[in-house]
C-alpha positions in Angstrom: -5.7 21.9 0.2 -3.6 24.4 1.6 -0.1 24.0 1.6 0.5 24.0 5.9 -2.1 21.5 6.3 -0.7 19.4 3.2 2.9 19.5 5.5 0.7 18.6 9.1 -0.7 15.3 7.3 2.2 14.8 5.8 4.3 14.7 9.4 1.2 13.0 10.8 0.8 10.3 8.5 3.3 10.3 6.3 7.3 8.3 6.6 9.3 10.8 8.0 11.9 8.3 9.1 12.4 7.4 5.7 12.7 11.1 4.5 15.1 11.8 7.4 17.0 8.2 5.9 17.3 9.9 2.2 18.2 13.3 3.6 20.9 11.7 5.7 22.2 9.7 2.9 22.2 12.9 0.6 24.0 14.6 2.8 26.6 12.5 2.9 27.1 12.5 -0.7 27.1 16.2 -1.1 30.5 16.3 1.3 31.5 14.0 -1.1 31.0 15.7 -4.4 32.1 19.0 -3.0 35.1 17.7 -1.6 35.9 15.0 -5.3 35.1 18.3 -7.7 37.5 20.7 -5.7 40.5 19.4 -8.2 38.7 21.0 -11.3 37.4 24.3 -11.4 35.1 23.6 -13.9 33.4 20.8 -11.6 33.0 23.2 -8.3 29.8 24.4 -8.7 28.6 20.8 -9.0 27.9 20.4 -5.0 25.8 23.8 -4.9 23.8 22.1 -8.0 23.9 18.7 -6.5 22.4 20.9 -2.7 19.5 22.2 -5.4 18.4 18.7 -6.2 18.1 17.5 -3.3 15.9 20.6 -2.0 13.8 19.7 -5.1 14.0 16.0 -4.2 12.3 16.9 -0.8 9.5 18.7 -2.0 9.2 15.4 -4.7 9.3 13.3 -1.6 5.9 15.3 0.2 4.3 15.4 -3.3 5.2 11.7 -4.1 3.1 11.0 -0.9 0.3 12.5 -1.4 0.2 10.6 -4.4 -2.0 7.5 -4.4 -0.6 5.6 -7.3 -2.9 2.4 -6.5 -6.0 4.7 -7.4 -4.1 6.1 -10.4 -2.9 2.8 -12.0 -6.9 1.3 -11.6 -7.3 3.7 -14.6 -4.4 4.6 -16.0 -1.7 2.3 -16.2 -1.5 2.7 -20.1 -0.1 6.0 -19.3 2.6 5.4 -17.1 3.2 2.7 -20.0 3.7 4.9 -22.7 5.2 7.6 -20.3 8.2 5.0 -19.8 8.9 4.0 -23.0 8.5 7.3 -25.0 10.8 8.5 -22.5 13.2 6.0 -23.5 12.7 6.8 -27.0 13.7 10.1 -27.1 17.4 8.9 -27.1 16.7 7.9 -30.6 17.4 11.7 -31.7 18.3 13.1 -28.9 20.9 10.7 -26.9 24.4 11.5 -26.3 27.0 9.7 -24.3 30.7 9.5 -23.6 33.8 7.4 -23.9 32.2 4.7 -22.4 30.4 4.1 -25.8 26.7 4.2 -24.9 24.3 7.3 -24.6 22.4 6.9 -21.8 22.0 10.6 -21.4 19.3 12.7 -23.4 19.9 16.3 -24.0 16.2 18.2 -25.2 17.3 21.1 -28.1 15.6 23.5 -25.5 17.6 26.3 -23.9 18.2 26.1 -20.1 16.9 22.3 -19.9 19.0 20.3 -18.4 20.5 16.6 -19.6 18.5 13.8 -17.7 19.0 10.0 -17.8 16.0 8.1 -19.5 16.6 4.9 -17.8 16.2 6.3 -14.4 13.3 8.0 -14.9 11.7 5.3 -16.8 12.5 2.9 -14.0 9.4 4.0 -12.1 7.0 3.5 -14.6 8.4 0.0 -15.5 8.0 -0.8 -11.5 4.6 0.5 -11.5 3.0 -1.3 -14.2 5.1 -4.4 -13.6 3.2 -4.3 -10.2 -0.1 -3.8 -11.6 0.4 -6.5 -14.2 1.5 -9.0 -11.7 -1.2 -8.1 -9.4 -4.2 -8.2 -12.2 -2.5 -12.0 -12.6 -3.1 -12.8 -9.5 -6.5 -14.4 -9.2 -5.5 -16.8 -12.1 -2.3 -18.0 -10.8 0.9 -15.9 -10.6 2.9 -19.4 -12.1 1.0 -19.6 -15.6 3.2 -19.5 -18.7 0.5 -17.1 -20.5 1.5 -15.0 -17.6 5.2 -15.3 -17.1 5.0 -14.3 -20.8 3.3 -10.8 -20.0 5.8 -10.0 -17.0 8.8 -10.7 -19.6 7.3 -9.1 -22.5 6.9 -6.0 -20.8 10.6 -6.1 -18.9 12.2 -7.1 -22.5 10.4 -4.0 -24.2 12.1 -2.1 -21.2 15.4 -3.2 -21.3 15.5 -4.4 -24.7 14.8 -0.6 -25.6 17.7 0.3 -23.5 19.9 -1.9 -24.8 19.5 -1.0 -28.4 19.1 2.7 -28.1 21.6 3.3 -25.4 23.9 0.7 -25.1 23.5 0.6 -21.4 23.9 -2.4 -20.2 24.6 -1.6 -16.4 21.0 -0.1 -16.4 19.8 -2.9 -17.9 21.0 -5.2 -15.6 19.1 -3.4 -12.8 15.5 -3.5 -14.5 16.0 -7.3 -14.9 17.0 -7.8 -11.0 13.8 -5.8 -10.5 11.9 -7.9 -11.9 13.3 -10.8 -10.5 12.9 -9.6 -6.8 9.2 -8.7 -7.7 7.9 -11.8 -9.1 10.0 -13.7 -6.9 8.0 -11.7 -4.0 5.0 -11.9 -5.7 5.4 -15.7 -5.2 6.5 -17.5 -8.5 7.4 -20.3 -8.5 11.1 -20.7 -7.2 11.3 -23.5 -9.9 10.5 -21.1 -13.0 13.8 -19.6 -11.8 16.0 -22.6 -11.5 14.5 -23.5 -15.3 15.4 -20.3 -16.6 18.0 -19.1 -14.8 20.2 -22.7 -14.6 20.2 -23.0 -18.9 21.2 -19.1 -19.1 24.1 -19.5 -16.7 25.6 -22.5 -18.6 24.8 -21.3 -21.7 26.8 -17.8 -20.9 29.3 -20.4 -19.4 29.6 -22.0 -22.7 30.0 -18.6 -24.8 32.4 -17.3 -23.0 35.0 -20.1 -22.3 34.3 -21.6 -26.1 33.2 -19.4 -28.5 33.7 -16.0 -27.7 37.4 -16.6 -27.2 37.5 -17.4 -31.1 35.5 -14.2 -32.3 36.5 -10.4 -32.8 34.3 -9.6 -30.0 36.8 -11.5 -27.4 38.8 -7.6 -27.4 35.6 -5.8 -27.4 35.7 -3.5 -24.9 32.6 -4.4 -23.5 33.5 -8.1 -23.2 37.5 -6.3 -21.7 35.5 -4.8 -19.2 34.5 -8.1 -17.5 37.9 -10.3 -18.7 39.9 -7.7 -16.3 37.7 -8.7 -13.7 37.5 -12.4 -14.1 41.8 -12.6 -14.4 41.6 -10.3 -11.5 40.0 -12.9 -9.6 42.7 -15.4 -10.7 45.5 -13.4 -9.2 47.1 -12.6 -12.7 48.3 -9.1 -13.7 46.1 -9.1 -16.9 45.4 -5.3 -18.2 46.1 -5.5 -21.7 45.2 -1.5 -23.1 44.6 -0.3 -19.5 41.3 -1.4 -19.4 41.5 -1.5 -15.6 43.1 1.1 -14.9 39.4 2.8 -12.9 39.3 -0.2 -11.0 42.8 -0.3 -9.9 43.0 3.3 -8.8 39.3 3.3 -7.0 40.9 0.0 -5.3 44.2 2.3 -4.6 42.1 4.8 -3.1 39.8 2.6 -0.7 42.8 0.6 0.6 45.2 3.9 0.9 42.3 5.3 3.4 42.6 2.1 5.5 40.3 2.7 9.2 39.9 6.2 9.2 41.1 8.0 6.0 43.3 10.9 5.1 40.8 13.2 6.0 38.2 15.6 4.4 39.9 17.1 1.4 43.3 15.4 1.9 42.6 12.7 -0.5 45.6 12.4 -2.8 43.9 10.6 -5.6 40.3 12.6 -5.0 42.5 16.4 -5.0 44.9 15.2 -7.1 44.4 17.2 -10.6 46.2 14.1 -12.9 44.1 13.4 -15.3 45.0 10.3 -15.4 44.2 9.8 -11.5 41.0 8.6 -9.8 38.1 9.3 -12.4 34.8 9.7 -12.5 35.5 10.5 -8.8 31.8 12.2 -8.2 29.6 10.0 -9.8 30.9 6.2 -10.4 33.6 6.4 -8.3 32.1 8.2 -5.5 32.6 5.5 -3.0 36.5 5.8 -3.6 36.4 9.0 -2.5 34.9 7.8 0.7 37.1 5.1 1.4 40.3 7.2 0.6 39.3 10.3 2.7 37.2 9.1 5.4 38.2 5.1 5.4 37.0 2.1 6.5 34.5 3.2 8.9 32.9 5.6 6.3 32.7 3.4 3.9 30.3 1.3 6.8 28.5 4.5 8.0 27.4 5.3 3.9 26.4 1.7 3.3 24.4 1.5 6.9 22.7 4.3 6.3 21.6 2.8 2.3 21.1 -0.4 3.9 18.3 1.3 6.7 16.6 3.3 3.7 16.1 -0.6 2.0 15.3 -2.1 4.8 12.6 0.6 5.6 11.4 0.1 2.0 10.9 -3.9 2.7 9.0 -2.9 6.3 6.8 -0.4 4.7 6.0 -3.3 1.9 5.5 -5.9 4.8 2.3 -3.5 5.7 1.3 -2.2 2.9 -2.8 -2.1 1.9 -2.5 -4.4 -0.7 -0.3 -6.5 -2.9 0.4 -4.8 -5.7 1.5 -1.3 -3.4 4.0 -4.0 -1.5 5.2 -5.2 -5.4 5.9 -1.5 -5.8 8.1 -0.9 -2.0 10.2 -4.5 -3.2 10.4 -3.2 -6.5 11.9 0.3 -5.2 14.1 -1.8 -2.5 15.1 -3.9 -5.2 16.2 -0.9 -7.2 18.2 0.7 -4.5 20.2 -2.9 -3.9 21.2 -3.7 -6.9 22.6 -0.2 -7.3 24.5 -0.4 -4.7 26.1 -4.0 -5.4 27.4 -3.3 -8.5 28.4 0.3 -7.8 30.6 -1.1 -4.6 31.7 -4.2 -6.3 32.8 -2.2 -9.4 35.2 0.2 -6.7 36.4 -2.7 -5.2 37.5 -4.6 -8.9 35.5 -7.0 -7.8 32.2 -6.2 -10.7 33.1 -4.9 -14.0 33.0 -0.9 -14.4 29.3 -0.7 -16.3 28.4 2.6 -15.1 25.7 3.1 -12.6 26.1 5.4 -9.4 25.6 4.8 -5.5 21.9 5.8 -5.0 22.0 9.2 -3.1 25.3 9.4 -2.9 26.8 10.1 -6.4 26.4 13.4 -8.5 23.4 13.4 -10.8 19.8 15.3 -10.9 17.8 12.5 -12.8 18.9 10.4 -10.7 18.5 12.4 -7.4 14.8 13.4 -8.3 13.9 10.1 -9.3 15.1 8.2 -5.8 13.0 11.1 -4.0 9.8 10.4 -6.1 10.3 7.0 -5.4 10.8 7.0 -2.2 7.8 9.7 -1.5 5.9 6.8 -3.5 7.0 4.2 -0.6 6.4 7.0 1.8 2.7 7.3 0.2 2.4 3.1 1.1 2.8 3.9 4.4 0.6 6.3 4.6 -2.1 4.5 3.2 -2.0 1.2 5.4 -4.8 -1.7 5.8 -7.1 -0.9 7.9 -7.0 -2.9 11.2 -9.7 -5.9 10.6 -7.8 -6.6 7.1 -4.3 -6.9 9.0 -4.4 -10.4 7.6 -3.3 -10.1 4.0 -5.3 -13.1 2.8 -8.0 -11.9 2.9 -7.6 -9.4 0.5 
């Protein structure tokens, strides 16, 4: 097919809107990342690498909707299986991380490649198969314990790999609220929830008021992470080894901005060159930025504009062809919230600090490329929709 006629179908047929959504959002956060690596000259270059990905990101978009993933998954679901978790694997050897304790970043011994982020890449092969699993259960009953067993079989061997080889929880939490939104959508029972999810919450409860108080792990800095947060809450000035000190400076920065903000590149905290200022300011604590040089009401515009690429994601899965390419939109939708949830919350000391970005908007390649690809895959939904006298999606 040649490549101006590719473009024309893809303008006729495929979701633009959405496109001109991730674009926007992108563009946003490369203002942001040039003006939060300005302090550093090391870091400077990072926006002109961060404009690169998202010109690669667009041509993933047209590719990833050209793709019909329905067709490829009849056949080949193994693959995108095995894809994922060898992926995942390759942190084994090859994994390296930071202070934060976990190495959620692989780095290939091959000259020029760059460091990617397993867990994001492997997110879109967990979706995809989770939505092919689901829907293969769906003629025998979505409800059954046999199959309940599958979907958390395959999420544990996700995550569970995560968690052991990487540490990263914060990614971890994000592939189990994608699998909660997509069985939930998919129509499980609301009462396999309430018996799973009501005996986990008062168990976790239990631990941490009773027994983890007693054990080493109580100054863990894993378990610090969320004690900071919970004494927050209760109004006391706990910080004991300044392990709030990101959240308290993020929260400095949003509230110093107040409606408007200081103003492109007059930041104090995001141009300040302290080291022991506002950190991870491009990536983590990109919404800081935001708040502290463009306020309150760019805080709204950034979330609005994540909120309409979600929202597009749930309308394209409302009309998609079939059920399992509307498990895949939710799934991507899902994604994107939870992202952003914990990301904000973390800024505003309201979440513990557990290390995920603000889809689109925060520095990073993997990431970048993969929230193209997915969206191109959403795009590729739309594209493909049910024909007219199958509107009604029972009949399928």
């Amino acid at each position: 097919m040649r490549p101006t006629r590719t473009l024309r179908d893809f303008f006729k047929k495929g979701d633009v809107l959405l496109l001109c959504l991730c674009i926007l959002a992108s563009l946003m956060g490369l203002v942001l990342i040039y003006s939060a690596t300005q302090y550093r000259k090391v870091l400077q270059d990072f926006a002109v690498k961060q404009a690169m990905f998202l010109c690669m990101g667009i041509v993933a978009y047209i590719w990833g909707t050209f793709i019909d993933i329905e067709f490829l998954m009849e056949k080949w679901w193994w693959v995108f299986l095995l894809l994922g978790l060898f992926v995942i694997a390759l942190i084994y050897p090859f994994g390296e991380g930071g202070d934060s304790g976990n190495k959620s970043w692989v780095y290939l011994p091959i000259p020029g490649f760059p460091g990617f982020q397993p867990g994001e890449i492997a997110k879109l092969a967990y979706i995809v198969v989770l939505a092919w699993m689901i829907n293969k259960e769906r003629p025998r009953g979505l409800g059954r314990f046999s199959a309940l067993m599958k979907y958390l079989v395959l999420t544990g061997v996700f995550a569970g790999s995560l968690a052991v080889l990487s540490g990263d929880w914060g990614m971890v939490i994000v592939y189990l609220f994608i699998f909660v939104v997509m069985t939930w959508v998919a129509g499980v029972s609301r009462w396999w929830f309430i018996g799973v999810g009501a005996p986990l919450v008062g168990g976790l409860v239990f631990l941490w008021h009773f027994i983890l108080p007693r054990t080493k792990y109580w100054t863990d800095y894993r378990i610090m992470r969320f004690r900071v947060v919970v004494e927050h809450w209760k109004g006391n000035n706990f910080d004991p080894r300044g392990q709030g000190w990101q959240q308290n400076h993020s929260l400095l920065a949003i509230g110093s901005g107040q409606l408007t903000g200081m103003g492109f590149m007059k930041g104090i905290q995001t141009q300040s060159s302290d080291p022991t200022s506002l950190p991870a300011r491009h990536t983590d604590n990109i919404f800081a930025v935001c708040g502290e040089e463009f306020g309150f009401i760019g805080c709204c515009a950034v979330l609005l504009v994540l909120l309409l690429i979600i929202l597009r994601c749930v309308w394209v899965s409302r009309r998609a062809r079939s059920h399992m390419s509307a498990y895949i939109a939710m799934g991507i939708a899902g994604m994107l919230m939870i992202q952003t949830i914990i990301n904000v919350a973390m800024t505003l000391y309201i979440g513990p600090v557990i290390g995920l970005t603000l889809p689109f908007i925060s520095y990073g390649g993997s990431s970048t490329l993969t929230l193209f690809i997915a969206m191109g895959l959403v795009s590729g939904i739309k594209m493909r929709p049910l024909p007219s006298w199958l509107k009604d999606r029972s009949q399928l």
